[in-house]
C-alpha positions in Angstrom: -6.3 -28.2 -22.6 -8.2 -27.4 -19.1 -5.0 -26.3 -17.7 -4.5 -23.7 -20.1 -7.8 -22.1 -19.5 -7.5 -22.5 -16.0 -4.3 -19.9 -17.0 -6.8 -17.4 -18.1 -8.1 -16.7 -14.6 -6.2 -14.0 -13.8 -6.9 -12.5 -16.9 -10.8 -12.7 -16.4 -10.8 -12.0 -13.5 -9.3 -8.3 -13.4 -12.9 -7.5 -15.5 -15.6 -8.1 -12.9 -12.8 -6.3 -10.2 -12.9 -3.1 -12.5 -16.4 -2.8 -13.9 -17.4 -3.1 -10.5 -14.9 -0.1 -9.0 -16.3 2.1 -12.1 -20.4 1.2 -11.4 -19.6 1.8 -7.8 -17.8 5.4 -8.6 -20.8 6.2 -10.8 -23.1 5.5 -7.8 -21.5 8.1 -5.5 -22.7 10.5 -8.0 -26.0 9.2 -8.7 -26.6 8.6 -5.3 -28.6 11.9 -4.9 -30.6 10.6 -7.8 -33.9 8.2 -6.9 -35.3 7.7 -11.0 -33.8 5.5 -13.0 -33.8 6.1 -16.9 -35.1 3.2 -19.0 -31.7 2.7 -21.0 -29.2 2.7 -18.1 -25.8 1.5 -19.3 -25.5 0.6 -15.6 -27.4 -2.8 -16.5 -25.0 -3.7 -19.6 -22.2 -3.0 -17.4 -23.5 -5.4 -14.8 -24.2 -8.0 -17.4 -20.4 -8.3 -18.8 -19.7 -8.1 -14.5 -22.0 -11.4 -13.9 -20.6 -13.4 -17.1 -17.2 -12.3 -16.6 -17.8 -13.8 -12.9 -18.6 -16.5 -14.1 -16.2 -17.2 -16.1 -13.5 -16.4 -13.8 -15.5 -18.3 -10.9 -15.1 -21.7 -13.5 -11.0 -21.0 -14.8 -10.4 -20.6 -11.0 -11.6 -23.8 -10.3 -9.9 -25.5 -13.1 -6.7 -23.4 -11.9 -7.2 -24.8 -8.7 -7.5 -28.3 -10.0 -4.4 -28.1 -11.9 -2.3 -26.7 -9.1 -3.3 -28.9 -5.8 -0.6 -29.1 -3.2 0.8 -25.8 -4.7 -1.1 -23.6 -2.0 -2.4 -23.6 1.2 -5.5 -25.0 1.4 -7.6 -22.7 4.4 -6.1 -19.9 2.2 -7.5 -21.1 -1.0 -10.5 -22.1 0.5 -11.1 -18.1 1.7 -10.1 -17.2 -2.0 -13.0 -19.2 -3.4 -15.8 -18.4 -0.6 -15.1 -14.8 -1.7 -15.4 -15.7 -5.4 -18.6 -17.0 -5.0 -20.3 -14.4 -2.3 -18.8 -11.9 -4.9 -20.6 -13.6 -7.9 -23.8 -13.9 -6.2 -24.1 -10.7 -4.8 -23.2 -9.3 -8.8 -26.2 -11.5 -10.1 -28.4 -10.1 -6.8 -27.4 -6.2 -8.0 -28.7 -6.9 -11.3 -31.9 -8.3 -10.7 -32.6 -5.6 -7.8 -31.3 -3.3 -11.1 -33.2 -4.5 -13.6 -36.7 -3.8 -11.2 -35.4 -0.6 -10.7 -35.4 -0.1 -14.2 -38.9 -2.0 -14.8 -40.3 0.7 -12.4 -40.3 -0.7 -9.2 -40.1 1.2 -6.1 -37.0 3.3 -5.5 -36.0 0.9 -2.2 -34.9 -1.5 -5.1 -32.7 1.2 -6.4 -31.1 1.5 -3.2 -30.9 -2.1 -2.2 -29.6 -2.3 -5.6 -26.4 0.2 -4.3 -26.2 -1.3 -1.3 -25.0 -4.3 -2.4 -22.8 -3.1 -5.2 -20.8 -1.6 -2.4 -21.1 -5.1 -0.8 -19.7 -6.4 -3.9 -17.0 -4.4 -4.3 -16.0 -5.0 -0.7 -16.3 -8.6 -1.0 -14.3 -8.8 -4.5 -11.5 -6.6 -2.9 -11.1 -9.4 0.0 -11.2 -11.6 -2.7 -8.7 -10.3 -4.8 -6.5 -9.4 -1.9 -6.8 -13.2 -0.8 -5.7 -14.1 -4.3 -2.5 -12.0 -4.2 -2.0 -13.9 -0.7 -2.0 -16.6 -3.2 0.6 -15.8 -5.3 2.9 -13.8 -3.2 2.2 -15.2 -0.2 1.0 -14.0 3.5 2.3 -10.4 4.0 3.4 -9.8 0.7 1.5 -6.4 1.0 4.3 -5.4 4.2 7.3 -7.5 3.1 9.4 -5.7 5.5 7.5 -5.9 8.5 9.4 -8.6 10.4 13.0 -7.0 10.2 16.0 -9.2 9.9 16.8 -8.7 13.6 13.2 -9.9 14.6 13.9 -13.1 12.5 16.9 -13.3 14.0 15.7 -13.3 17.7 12.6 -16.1 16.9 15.2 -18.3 15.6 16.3 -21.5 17.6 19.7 -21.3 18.9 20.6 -24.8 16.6 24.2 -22.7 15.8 25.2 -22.8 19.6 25.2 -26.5 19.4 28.3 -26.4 17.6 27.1 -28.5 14.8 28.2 -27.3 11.4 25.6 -27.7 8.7 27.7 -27.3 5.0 25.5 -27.3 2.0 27.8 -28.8 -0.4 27.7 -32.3 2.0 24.5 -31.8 3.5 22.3 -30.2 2.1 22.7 -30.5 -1.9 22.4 -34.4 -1.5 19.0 -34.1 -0.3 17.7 -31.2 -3.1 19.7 -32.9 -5.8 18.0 -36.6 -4.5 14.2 -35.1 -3.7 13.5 -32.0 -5.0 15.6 -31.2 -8.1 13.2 -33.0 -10.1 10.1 -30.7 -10.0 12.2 -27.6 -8.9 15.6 -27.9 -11.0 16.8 -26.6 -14.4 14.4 -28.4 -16.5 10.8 -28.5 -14.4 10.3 -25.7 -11.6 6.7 -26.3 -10.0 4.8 -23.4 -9.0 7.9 -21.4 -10.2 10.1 -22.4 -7.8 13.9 -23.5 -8.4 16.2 -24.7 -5.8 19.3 -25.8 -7.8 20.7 -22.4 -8.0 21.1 -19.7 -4.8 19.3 -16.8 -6.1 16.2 -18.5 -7.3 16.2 -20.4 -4.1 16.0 -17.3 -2.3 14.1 -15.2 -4.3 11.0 -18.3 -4.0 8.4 -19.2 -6.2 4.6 -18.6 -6.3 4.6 -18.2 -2.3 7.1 -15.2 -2.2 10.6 -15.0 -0.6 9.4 -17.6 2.1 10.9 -20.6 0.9 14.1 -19.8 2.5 14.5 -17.3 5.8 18.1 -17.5 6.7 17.9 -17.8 10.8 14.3 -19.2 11.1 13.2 -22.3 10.1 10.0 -22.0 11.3 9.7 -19.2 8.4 11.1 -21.3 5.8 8.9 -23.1 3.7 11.8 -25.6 2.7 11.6 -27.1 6.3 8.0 -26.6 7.1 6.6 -28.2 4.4 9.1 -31.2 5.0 9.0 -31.6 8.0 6.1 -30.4 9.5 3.1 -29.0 6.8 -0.1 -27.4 8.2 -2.2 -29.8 6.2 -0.8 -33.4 5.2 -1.5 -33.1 1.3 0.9 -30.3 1.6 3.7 -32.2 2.2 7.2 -32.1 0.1 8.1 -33.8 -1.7 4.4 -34.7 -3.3 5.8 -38.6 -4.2 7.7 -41.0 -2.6 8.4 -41.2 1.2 8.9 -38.1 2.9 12.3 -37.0 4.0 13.8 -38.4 7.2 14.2 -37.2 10.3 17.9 -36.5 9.9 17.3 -35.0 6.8 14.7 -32.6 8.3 17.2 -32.2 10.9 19.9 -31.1 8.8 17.7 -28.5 6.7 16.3 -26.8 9.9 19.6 -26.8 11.6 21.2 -25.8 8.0 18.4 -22.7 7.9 18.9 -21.8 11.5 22.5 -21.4 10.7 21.7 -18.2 8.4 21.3 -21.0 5.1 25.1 -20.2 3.9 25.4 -21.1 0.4 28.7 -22.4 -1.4 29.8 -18.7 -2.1 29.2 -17.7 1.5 31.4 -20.9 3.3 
């Protein structure tokens, strides 16, 4: 039952982000404007901004729970530090607001705008970070490294003269290891590797599962083989792959990753 409202974060969250894009519009108008009138829809508005924060702050972090090992964890990390600055700086807007209103000085006005813009900042970084998230670095610039760059970083494994087929090499170790949470019945963090263009086309981290020429690029080996952080490593259960079987994947991916139509 958590899971599924941990589903609902992207859902919440896309209030807070848009409430606060309108009240900081409205400011660039109002700007020229010290008083405050004492019914200033600008306070309901920050209101449903604060509780809608929270509430996204909370399915975030049940998301989170649900999905360990499914993203990378500095990257996450960032994703929630910017949920919470941009939370607290939403509840910091509307008391600085809400003395505006009372009558306070006008400095609490314009503290109070001040950090509205920081809080749009901040929730922009945030959701940016979150896209990172779900399409993965770069997703923004997908074509910035061209094939021919890719190319050039890869290692030279195809000049050893060591053919890498899938169908004996490389299907063995999917069908054996990874089939089971990425096949035809089960594909974690939307990912499945039984069939070529579901394999290429990735799962919740973008195209970046498989980069014909560079292994390096390739989430397939990297994750296997040699993961950033060690509760990131595939598969999840069981011992990890071998050596050889690392090998054969990076040497496999390095070779341009031909697929059973393509030998």
């Amino acid at each position: 039952m958590l899971e599924w409202f941990g589903l609902l974060h992207p859902l919440v969250v896309h209030f807070p982000i848009a409430l606060l894009s309108v009240l900081a519009l409205s400011e660039c108008f109002r700007f020229s404007q010290p008083s405050t009138p004492r019914r200033d829809h600008r306070y309901g508005g920050l209101i449903i901004v604060v509780l809608s924060s929270l509430a996204s702050i909370a399915f975030g972090l049940i998301n989170a729970t649900h999905s360990a090992g499914q993203h990378e964890a500095e990257l996450l990390d960032d994703h929630r530090i910017a949920g919470y600055a941009a939370g607290l700086l939403s509840c910091i807007a509307l008391f600085l607001l809400g003395r505006a209103i009372a009558g306070a000085p006008v400095i609490y006005l314009r503290l109070y705008q001040v950090v509205l813009f920081c809080a749009v900042l901040v929730v922009s970084i945030c959701g940016h970070l979150g896209g990172e998230l779900v399409y993965g670095k770069g997703y923004l610039w997908p074509s910035a490294t061209s094939e021919l760059e890719i190319q050039e970083q890869a290692p030279l494994v195809q000049d050893l003269g060591i053919q890498v087929s899938y169908k004996r090499d490389i299907q063995p170790i999917l069908a054996n290891r990874c089939y089971k949470c990425h096949g035809s019945k089960k594909q974690k963090g939307d990912l499945r590797l039984d069939q070529r263009a579901t394999a290429f086309l990735g799962g919740e981290s973008g195209p970046t599962t498989i980069v014909p020429y560079n292994p390096q690029m390739s989430l397939l080996y990297t994750l296997c083989a040699d993961p950033e952080f060690p509760d990131e490593i595939m598969p999840p259960k069981g011992d990890p792959l071998t050596v050889e079987q690392c090998e054969l994947i990076k040497m496999w991916i390095a070779q341009g990753a031909a697929w059973p139509s393509e030998e």
